[in-house]
C-alpha positions as a LaTeX table, in Angstrom:
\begin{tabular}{lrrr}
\hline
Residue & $x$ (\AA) & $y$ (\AA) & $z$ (\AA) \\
\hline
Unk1 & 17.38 & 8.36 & 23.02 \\
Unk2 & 16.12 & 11.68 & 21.59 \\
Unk3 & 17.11 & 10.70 & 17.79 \\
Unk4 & 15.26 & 6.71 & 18.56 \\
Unk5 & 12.37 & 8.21 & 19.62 \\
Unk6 & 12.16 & 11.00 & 16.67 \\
Unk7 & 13.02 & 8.22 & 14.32 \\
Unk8 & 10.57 & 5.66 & 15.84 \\
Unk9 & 7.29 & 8.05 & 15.37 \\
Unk10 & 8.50 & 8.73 & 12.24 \\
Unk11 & 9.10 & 5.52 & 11.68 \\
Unk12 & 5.52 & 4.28 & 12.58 \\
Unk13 & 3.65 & 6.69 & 10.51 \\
Unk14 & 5.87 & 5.67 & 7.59 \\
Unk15 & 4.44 & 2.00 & 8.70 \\
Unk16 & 0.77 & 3.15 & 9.18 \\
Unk17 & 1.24 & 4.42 & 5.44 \\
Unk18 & 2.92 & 1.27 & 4.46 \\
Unk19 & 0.53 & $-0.63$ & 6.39 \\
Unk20 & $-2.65$ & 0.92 & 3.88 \\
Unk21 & $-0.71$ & $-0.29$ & 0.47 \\
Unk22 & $-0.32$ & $-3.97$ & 2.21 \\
Unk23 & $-3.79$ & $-4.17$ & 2.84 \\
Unk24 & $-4.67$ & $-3.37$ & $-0.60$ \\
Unk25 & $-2.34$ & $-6.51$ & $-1.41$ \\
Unk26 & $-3.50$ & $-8.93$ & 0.98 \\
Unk27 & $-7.13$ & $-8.05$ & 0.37 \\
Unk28 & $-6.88$ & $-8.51$ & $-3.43$ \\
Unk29 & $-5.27$ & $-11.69$ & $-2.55$ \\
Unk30 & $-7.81$ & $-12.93$ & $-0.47$ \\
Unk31 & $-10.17$ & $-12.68$ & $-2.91$ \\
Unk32 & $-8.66$ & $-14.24$ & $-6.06$ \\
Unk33 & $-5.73$ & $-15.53$ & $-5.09$ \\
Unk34 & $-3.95$ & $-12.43$ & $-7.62$ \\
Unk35 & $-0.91$ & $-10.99$ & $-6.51$ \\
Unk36 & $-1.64$ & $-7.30$ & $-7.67$ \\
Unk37 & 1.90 & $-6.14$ & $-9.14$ \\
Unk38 & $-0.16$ & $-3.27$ & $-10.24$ \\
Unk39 & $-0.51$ & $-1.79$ & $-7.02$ \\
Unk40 & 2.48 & 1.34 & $-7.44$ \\
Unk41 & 0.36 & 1.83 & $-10.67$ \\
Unk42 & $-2.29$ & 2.53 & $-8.73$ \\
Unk43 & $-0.70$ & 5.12 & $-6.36$ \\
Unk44 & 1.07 & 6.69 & $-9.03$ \\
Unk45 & $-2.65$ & 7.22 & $-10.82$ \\
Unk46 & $-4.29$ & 8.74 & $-7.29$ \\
Unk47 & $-1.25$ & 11.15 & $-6.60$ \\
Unk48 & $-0.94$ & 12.32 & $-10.22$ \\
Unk49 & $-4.25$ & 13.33 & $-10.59$ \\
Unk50 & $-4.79$ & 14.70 & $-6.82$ \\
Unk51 & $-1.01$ & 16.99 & $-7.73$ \\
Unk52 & $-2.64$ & 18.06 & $-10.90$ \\
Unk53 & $-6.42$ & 18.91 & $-9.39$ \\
Unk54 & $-4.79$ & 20.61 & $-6.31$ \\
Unk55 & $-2.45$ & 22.34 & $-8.05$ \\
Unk56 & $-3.18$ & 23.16 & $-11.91$ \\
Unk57 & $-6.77$ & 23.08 & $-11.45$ \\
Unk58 & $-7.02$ & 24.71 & $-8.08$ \\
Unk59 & $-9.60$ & 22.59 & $-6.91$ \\
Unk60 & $-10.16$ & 22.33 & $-2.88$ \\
Unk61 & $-7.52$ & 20.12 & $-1.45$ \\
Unk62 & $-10.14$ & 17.73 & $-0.13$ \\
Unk63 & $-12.06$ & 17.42 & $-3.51$ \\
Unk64 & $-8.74$ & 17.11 & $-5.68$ \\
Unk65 & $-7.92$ & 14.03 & $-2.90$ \\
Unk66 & $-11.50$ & 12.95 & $-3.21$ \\
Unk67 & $-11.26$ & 12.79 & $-7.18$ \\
Unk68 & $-7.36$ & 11.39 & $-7.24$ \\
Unk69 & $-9.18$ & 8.72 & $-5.34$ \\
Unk70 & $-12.00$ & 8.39 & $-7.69$ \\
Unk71 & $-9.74$ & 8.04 & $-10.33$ \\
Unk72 & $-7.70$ & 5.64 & $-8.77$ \\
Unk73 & $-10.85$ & 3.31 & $-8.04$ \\
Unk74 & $-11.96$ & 3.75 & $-11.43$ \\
Unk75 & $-8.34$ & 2.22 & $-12.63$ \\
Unk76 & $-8.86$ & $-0.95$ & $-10.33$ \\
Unk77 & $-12.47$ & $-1.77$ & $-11.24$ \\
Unk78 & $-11.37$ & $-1.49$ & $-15.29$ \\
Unk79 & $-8.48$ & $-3.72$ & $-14.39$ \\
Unk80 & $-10.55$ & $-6.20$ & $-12.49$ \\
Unk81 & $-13.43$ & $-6.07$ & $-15.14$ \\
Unk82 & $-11.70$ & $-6.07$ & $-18.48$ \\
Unk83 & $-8.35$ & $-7.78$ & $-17.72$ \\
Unk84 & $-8.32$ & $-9.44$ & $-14.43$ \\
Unk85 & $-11.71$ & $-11.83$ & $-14.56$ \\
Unk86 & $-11.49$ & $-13.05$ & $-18.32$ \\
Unk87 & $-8.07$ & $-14.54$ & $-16.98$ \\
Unk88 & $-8.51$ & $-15.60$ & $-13.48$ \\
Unk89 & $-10.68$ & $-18.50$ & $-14.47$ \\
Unk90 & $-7.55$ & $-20.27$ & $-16.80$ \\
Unk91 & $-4.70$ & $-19.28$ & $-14.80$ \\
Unk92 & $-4.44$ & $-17.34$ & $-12.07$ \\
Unk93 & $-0.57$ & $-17.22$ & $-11.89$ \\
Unk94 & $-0.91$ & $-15.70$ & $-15.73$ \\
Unk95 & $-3.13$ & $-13.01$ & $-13.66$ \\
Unk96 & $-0.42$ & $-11.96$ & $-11.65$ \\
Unk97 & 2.25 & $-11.72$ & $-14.33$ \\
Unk98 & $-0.52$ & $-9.41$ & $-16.39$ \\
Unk99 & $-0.92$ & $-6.88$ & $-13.94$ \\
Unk100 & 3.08 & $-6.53$ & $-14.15$ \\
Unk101 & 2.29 & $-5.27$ & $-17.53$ \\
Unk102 & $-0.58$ & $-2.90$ & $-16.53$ \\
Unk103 & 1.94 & $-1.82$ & $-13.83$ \\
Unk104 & 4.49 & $-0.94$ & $-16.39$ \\
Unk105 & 2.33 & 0.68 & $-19.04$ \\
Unk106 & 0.28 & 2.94 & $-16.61$ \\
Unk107 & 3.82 & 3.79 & $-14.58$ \\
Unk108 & 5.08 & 4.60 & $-18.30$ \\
Unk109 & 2.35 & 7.38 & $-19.26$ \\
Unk110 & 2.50 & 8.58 & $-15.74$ \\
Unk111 & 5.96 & 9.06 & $-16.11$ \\
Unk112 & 5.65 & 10.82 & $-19.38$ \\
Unk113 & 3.55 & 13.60 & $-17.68$ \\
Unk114 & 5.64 & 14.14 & $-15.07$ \\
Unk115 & 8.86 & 14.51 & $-17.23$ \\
Unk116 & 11.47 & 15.41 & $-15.12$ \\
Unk117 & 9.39 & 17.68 & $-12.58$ \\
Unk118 & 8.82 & 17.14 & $-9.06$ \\
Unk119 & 5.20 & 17.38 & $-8.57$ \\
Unk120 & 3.53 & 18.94 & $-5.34$ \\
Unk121 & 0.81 & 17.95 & $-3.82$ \\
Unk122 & $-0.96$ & 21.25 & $-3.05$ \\
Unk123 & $-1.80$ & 19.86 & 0.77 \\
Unk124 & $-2.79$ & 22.55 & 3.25 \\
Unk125 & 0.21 & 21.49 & 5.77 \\
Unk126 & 2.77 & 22.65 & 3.92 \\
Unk127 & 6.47 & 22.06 & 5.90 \\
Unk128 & 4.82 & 22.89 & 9.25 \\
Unk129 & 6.48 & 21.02 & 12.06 \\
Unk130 & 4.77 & 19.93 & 15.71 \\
Unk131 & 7.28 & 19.64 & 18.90 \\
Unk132 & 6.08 & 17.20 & 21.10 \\
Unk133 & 8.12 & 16.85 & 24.21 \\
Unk134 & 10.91 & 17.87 & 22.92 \\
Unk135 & 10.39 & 15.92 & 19.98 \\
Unk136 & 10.37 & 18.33 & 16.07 \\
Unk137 & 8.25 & 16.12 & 14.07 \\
Unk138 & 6.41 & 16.94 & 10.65 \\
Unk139 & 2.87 & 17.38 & 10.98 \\
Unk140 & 2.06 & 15.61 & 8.19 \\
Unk141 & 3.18 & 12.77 & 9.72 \\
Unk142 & 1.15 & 13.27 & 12.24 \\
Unk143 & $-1.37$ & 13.06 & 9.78 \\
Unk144 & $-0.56$ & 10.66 & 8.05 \\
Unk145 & $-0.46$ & 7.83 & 11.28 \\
Unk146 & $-4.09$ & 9.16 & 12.33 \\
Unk147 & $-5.21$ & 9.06 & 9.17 \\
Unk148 & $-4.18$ & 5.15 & 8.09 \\
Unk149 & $-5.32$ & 4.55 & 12.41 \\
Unk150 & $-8.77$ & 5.33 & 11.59 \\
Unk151 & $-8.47$ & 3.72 & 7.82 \\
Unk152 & $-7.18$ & 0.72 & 8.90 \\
Unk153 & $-9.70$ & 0.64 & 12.34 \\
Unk154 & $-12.52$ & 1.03 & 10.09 \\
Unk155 & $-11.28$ & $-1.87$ & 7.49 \\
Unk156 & $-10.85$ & $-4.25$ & 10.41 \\
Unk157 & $-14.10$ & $-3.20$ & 11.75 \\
Unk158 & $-15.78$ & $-3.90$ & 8.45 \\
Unk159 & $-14.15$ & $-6.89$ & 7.71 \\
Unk160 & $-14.87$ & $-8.73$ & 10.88 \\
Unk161 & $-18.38$ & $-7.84$ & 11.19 \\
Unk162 & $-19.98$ & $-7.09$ & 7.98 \\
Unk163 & $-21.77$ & $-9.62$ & 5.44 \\
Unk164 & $-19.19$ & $-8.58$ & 2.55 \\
Unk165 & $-16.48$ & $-9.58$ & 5.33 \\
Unk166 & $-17.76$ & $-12.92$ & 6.21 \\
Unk167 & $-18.65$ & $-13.40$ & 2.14 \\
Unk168 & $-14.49$ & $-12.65$ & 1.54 \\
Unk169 & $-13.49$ & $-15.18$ & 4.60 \\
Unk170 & $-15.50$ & $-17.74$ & 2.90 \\
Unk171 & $-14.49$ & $-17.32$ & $-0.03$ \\
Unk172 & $-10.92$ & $-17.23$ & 0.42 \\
Unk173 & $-11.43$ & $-20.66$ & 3.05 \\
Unk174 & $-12.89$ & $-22.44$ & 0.24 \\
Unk175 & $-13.78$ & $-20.47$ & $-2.84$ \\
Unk176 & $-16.41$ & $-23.70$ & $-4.65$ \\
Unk177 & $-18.10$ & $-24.21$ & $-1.57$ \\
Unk178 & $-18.46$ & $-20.55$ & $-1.03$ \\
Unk179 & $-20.10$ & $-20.71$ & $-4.46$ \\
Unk180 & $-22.06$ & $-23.22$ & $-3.80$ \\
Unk181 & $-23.37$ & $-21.10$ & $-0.86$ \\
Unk182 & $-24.70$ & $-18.15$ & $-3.41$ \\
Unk183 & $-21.43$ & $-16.00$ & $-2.50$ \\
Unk184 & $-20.60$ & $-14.20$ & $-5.87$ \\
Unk185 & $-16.93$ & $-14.23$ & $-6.41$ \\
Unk186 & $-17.44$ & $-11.29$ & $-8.72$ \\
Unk187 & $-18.98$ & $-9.40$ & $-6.52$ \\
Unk188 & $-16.25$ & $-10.15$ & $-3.77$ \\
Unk189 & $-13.35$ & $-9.37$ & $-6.22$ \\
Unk190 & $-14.89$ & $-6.39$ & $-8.15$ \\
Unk191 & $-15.07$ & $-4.69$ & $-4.10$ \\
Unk192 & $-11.68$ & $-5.89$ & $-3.37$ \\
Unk193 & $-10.19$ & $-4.54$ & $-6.21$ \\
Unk194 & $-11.69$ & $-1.21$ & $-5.53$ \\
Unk195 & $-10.95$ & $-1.41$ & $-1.69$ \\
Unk196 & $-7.25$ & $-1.26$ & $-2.90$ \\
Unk197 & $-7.50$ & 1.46 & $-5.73$ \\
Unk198 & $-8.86$ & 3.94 & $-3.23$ \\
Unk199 & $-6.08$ & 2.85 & $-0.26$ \\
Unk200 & $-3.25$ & 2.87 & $-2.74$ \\
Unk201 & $-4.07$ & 6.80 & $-3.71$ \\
Unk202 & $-4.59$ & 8.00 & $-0.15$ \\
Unk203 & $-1.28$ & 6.19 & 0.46 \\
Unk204 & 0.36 & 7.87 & $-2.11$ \\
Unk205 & $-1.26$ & 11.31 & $-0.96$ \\
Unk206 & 0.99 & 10.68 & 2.31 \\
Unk207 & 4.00 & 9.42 & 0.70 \\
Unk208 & 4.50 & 12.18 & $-1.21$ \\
Unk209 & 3.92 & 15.25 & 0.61 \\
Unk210 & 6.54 & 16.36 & 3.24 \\
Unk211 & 9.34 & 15.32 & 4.05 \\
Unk212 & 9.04 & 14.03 & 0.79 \\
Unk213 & 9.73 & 16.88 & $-2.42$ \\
Unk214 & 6.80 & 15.84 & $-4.06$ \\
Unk215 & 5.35 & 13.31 & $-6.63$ \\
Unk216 & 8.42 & 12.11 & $-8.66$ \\
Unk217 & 8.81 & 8.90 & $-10.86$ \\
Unk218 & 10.74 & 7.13 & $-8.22$ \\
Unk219 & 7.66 & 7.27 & $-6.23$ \\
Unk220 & 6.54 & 3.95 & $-7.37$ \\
Unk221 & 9.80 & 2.28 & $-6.16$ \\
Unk222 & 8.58 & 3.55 & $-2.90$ \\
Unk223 & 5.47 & 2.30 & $-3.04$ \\
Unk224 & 6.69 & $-1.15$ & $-4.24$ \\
Unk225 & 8.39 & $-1.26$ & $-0.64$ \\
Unk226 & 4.76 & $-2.00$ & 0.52 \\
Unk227 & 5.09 & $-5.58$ & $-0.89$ \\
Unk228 & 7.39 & $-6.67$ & 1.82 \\
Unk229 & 4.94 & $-5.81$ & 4.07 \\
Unk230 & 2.40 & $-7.66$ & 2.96 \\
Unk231 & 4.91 & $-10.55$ & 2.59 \\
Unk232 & 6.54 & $-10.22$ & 6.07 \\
Unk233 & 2.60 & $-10.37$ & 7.61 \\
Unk234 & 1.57 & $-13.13$ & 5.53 \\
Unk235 & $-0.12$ & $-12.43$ & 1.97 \\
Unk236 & $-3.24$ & $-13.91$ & 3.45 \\
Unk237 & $-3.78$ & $-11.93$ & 6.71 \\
Unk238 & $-5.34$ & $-8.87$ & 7.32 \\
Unk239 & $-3.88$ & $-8.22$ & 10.47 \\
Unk240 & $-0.51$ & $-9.43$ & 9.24 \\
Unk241 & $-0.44$ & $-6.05$ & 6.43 \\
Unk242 & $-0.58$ & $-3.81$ & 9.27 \\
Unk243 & 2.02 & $-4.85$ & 11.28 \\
Unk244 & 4.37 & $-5.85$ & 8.24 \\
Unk245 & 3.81 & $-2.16$ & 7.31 \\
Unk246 & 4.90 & $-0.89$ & 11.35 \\
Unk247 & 7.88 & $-3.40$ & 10.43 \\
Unk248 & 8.53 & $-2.01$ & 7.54 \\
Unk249 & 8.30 & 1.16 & 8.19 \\
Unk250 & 10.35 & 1.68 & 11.51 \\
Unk251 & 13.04 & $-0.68$ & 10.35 \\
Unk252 & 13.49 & 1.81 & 7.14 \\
Unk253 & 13.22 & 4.95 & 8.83 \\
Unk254 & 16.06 & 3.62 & 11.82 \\
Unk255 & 18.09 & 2.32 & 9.26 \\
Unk256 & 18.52 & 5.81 & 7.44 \\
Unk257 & 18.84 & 7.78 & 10.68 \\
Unk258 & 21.37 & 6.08 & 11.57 \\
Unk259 & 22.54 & 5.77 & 8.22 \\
Unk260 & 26.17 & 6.95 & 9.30 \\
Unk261 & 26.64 & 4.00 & 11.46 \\
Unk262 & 25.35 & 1.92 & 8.90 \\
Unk263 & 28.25 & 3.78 & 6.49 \\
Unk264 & 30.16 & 0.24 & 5.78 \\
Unk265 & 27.25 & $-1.14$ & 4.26 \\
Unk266 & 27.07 & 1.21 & 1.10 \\
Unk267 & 25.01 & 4.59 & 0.62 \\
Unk268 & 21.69 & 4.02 & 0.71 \\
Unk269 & 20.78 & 1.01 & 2.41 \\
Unk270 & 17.65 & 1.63 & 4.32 \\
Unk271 & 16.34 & 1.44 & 1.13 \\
Unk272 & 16.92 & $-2.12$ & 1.28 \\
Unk273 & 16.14 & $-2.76$ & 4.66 \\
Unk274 & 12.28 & $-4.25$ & 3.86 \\
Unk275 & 13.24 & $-6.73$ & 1.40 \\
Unk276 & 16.44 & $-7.68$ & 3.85 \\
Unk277 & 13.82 & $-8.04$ & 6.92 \\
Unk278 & 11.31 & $-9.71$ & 4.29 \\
Unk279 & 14.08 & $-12.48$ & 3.85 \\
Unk280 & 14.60 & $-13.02$ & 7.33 \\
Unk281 & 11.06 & $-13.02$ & 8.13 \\
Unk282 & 10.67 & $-16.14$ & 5.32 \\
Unk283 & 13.94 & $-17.82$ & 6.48 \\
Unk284 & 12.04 & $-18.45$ & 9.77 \\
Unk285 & 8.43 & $-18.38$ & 8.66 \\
Unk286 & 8.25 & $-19.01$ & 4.67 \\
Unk287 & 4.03 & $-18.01$ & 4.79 \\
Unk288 & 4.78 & $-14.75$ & 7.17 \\
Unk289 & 4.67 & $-13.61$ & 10.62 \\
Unk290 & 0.59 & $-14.27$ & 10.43 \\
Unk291 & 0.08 & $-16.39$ & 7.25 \\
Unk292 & $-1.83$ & $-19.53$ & 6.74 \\
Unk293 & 0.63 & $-22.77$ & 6.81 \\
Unk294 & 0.12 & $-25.05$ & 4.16 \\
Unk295 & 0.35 & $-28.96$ & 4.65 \\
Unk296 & 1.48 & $-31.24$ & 2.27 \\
Unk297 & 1.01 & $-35.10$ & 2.19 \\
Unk298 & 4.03 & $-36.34$ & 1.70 \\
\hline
\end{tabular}
């Protein structure tokens, strides 16, 4: 019971963390109707540039965060501007497979500057632990959960009850007659997109400080875990990324605790555990836990 109940917290602020990248999915979806492949890109950006401020530049923790996350927005907003909306308007599945592309071509040169290093993040917590009842767990997942809590609080909060909210609800209930209605799409996507630049790099902030070694090129494969998430909540609900993510995340961290148990199904199989849950999920419910059925006249 000792080892479930380590695993589960640490499970659940893996989730919270998870929970912040699915959000940037769903919300980008929402909007256009883009499935953002580009989103690991975007993390990768943020913690690159918050590792090198921190820790070449020796710039205060918070500001290098601050500016990784500056950076990262930056990257959406030129995506969204210059790439995304001269496309959406022909063919929005040709959207999707073009941010694979910016995916792979940031992810390359971000991978080039990291070489073969392991990048730190230069975080204040270091490998400090807090024991809880008993329980030893790392304080930056402490962090991390109360962090993405208030995030994610303030997101929902936002989204329920402010104008930009309602304007995204609309839009993505019926994007002509929102239109028609004086919502600007542009407007709605261009905040969306950035929305999900600056969660993606305070994700990857979390991701890659400890337990983790640091900022590595296999972080994006991490990242990309997110995506299950989104999928097992349903791509089109907001409430449906955050407890995807908890899925997600508690499912993965059991499943390599108890990775001795789970011996006979090959080394390293937690890492497969979200898109083996994902499948499940869609056997049952093919639009997600919380997603929008679709009817077709047959």
């Amino acid at each position: 019971m000792h080892t479930f109940l380590q695993l589960l917290i640490g499970g659940m602020s893996l989730g919270a963390v998870y929970a912040l990248l699915a959000l940037g999915f769903v919300v980008v979806f929402k909007a256009g109707g883009v499935v953002n492949f580009a989103h690991p890109a975007l993390l990768m950006v943020g913690a690159y540039f918050t590792s090198r401020f921190s820790t070449a530049d020796h710039f205060p923790f918070p500001l290098a965060v601050l500016m990784g996350v500056a950076i990262a927005v930056t990257l959406a907003l030129v995506v969204e501007r210059l790439l995304v909306r001269n496309v959406a308007g022909h063919a929005i599945l040709a959207v999707s497979i073009m941010t694979i592309g910016v995916d792979v071509l940031v992810q390359t040169e971000i991978t080039r500057r990291i070489g073969i290093d392991v990048l730190p993040m230069g975080d204040p917590w270091g490998s400090s632990v807090v024991t809880i009842v008993g329980l030893t767990v790392p304080q930056t997942r402490l962090i991390a959960l109360a962090v993405s809590v208030v995030l994610i609080a303030a997101f929902l909060a936002w989204f329920r009850f402010s104008s930009w909210g309602v304007a995204m609800r609309a839009t993505a209930e019926d994007p002509a007659t929102a239109s028609l209605m004086g919502i600007r799409r542009s407007r709605i996507s261009a905040t969306s997109w950035l929305i999900a630049g600056a969660l993606a790099a305070i994700a990857g902030l979390f991701i890659t400080v400890f337990p983790s070694p640091g900022l590595e090129p296999a972080t994006a494969a991490v990242a990309l875990r997110a995506f299950p998430a989104a999928i097992i909540g349903g791509l089109d609900s907001v409430g449906g990324a955050v407890v995807g993510g908890l899925v997600v995340g508690v499912t993965e961290a059991l499943a390599q605790g108890y990775a001795e148990q789970l011996s006979p199904l090959g080394t390293g199989f937690h890492t497969v555990m979200p898109y083996l849950v994902m499948v499940l999920v869609l056997l049952a419910r093919p639009t997600g836990l919380f997603g929008t059925k679709e009817l077709h006249r047959v």
